[in-house]
C-alpha positions as CSV (number, residue, x, y, z in Angstrom):
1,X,107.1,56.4,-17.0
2,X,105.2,56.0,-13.6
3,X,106.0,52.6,-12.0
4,X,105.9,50.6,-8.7
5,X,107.7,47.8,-7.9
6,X,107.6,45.6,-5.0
7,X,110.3,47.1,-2.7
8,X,109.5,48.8,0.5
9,X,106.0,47.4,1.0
10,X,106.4,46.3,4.8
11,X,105.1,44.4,6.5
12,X,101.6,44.5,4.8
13,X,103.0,43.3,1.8
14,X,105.4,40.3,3.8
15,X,102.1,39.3,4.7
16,X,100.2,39.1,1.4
17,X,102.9,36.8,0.2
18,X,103.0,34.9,3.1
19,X,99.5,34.8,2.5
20,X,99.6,33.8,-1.1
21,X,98.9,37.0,-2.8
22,X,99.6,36.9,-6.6
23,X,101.1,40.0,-7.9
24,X,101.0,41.3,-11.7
25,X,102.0,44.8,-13.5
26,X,99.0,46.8,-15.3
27,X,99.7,49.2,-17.5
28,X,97.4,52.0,-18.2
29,X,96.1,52.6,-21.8
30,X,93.3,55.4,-21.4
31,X,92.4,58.2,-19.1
32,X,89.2,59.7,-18.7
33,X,87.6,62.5,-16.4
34,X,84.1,61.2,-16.1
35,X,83.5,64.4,-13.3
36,X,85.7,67.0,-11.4
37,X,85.9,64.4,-8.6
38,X,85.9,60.8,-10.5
39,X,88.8,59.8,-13.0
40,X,89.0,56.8,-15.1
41,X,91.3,54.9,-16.2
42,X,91.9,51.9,-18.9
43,X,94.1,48.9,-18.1
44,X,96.1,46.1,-19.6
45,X,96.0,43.1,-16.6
46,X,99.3,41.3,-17.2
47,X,97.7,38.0,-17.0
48,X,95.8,38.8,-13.9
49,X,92.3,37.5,-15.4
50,X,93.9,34.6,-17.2
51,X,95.3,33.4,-13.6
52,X,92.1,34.7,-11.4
53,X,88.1,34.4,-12.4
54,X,86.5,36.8,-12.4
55,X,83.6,37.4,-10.2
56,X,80.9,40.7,-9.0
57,X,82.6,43.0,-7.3
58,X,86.3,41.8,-7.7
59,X,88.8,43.6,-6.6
60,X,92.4,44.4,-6.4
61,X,95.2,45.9,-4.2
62,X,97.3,48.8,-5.6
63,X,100.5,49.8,-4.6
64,X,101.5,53.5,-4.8
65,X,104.6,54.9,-3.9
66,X,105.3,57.7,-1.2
67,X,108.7,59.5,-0.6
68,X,110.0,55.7,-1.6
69,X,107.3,53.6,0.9
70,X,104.9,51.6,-1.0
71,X,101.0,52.2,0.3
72,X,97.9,49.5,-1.1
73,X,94.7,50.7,-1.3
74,X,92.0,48.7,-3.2
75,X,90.0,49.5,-6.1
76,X,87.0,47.0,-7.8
77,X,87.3,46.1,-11.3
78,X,85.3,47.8,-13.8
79,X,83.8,46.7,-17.1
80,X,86.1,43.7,-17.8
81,X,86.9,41.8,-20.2
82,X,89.0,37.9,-19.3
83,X,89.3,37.4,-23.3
84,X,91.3,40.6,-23.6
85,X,92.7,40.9,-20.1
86,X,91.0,44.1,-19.9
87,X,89.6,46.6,-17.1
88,X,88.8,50.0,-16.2
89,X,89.7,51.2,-12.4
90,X,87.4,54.2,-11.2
91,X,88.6,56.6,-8.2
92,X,87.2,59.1,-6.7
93,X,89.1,62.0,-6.3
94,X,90.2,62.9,-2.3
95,X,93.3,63.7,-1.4
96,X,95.6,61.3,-1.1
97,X,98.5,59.6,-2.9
98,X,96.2,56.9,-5.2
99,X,94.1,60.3,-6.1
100,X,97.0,62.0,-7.1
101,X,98.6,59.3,-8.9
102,X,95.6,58.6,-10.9
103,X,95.2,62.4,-11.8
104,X,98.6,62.2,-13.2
105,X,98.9,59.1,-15.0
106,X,99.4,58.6,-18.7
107,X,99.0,55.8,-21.0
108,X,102.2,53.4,-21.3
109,X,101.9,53.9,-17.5
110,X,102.6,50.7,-15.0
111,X,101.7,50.2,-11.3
112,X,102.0,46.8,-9.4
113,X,98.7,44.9,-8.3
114,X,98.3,42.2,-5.4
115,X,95.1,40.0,-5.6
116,X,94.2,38.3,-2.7
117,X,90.4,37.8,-0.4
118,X,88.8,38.9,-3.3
119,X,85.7,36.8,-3.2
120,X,81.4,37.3,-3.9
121,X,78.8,34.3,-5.0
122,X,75.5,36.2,-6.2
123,X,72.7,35.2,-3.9
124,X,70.0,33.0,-5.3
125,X,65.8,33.1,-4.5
126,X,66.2,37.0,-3.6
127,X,63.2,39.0,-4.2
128,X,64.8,42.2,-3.9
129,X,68.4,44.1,-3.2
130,X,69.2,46.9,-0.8
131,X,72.4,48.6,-1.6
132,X,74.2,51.4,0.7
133,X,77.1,53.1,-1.3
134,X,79.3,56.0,-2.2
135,X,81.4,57.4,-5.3
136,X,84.2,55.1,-3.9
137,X,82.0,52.1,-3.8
138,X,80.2,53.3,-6.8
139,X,81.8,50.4,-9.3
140,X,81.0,47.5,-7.1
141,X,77.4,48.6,-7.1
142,X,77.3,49.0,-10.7
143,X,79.1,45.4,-11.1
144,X,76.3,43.8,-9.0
145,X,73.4,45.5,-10.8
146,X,75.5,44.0,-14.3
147,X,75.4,40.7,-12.1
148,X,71.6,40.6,-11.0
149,X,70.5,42.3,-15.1
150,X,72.5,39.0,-16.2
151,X,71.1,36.1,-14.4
152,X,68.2,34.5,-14.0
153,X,66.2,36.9,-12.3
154,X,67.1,39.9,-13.9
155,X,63.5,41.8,-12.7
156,X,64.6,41.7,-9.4
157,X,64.9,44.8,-7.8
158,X,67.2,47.0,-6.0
159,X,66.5,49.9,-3.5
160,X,69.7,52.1,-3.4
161,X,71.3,54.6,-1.6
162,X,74.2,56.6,-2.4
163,X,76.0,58.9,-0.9
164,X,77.4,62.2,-2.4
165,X,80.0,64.7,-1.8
166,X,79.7,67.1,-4.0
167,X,77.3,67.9,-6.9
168,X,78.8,66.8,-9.7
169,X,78.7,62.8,-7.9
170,X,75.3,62.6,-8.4
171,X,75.7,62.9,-11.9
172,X,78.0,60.0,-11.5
173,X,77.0,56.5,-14.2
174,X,74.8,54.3,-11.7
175,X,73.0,51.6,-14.2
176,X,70.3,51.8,-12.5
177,X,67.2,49.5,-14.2
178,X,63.7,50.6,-14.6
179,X,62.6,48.7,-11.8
180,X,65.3,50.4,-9.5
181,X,65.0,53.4,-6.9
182,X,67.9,55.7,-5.7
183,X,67.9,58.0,-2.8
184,X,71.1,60.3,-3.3
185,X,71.7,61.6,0.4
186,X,74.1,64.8,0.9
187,X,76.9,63.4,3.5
188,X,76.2,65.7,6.4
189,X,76.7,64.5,10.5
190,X,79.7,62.4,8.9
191,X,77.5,60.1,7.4
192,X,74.8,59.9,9.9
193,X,71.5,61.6,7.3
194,X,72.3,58.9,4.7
195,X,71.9,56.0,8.5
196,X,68.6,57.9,9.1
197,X,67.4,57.6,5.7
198,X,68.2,53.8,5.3
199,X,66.5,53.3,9.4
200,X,63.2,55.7,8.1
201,X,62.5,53.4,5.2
202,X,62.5,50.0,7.1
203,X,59.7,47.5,6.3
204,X,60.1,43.7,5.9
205,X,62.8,42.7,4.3
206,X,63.7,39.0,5.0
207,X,63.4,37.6,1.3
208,X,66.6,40.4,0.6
209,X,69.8,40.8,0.2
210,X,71.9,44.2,1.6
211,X,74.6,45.0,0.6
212,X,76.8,48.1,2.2
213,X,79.8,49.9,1.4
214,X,80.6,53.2,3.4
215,X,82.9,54.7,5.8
216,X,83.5,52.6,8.8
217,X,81.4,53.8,11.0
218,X,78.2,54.2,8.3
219,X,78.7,50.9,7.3
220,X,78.5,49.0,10.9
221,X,75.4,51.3,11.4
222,X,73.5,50.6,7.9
223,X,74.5,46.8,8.3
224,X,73.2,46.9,11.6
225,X,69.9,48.2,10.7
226,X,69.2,45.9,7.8
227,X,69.6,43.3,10.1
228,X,67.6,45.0,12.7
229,X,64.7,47.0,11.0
230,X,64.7,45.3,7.7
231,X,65.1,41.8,9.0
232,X,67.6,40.5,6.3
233,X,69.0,37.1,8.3
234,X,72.6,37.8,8.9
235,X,74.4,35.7,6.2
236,X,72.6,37.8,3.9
237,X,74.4,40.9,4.6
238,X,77.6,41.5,2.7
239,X,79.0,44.5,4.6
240,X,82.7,46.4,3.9
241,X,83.7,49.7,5.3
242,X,86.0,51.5,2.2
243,X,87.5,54.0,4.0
244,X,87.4,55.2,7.9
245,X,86.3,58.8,8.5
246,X,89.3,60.9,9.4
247,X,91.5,59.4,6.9
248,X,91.9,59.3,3.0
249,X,91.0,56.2,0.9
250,X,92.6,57.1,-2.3
């Protein structure tokens, strides 16, 4: 049985506590290989969504252990379920120790979870969504489209688009509606043909919402540009670099 515990987190983990972080044990219950490059797996929360609500684009802070050193990286809750305590985790396959770890875990499987900062309020009186993603931001996106399909305006649009790797992430489940449109842009430059698609397709967008999730350097640029060329006002950008180029985020 794969486990972590809280030992040898330094001081990252001193300061979640400090910070009021809430901790709980998942344990895994499924596995699935959705592509060559994506896993997914099934969890059991330990009473995390009976403590925490549960919001669009939630997430949580893994810990995975390395020669004995604990490492968090954070993952967005997929398809849950606050009766059951229930979620799927999704993680797109780099390498890297969370990679690995998912790639090898089984069910009865238990890893330790911080949840702290985790925070989103769906935007009201938008007339339309821009989304800037990648496979590892690929369940947020999804969570938000569930988000805008169930509320009040569920015809509202979004313009999206993702990033992809390798050809079997395009492929990939993006519930996308009818009224949706997806540009899937190769990463090439390190990111900068899917920033010259987003700055080509500028028109007015004040009455939107953008939301970004890239590499570092991707997302300052695409955030910067919705702001810029689109004219989305500032507090209604949502911008979050997953990962920094040079470096692995699983």
């Amino acid at each position: 049985m794969s486990k972590t515990t809280t030992r040898s987190r330094g001081w990252q983990g001193a300061l979640l506590k400090v910070l009021g972080g809430d901790d709980f044990e998942l344990t895994v219950t499924r596995t699935e290989v959705v592509t060559d490059h994506y896993v997914r797996l099934g969890f059991t929360g330990g009473g995390l969504l009976q403590k925490r609500p549960l919001h669009p684009t939630m997430w949580i802070r893994m810990w995975f252990d390395d020669a004995g050193r604990l490492h968090q990286r954070g993952y967005t809750l997929v398809d849950a379920d606050p009766a059951a305590d229930t979620f799927d985790i999704e993680f797109a396959i780099h390498d890297g120790i969370a990679a690995r770890w998912a790639q090898q875990a089984r069910v009865g499987d238990t890893i330790t979870v911080t949840v702290m900062g985790s925070k989103f309020a769906m935007p009201e009186d938008v007339e339309g969504w821009l989304m800037a993603g990648d496979p590892a931001s690929l369940p947020a996106i999804n969570s938000l489209l569930d988000a805008i399909s169930a509320s009040d305006r569920p015809e509202t649009p979004a313009r999206i688009w993702m990033e992809y790797q390798h050809d079997s992430d395009r492929t990939l489940p993006l519930r996308t509606r009818p009224q949706d449109t997806v540009r899937w842009i190769p990463r090439e430059r390190d990111g900068g043909a899917l920033v010259d698609a987003v700055r080509a397709e500028a028109f007015d967008a004040s009455g939107h919402f953008g939301w970004v999730a890239l590499d570092s350097v991707s997302t300052r640029a695409v955030a910067a540009s919705l702001k810029g060329d689109y004219g989305v006002p500032k507090k209604s950008v949502k911008a979050q670099a997953y990962w920094v180029p040079g470096k692995s985020f699983t």
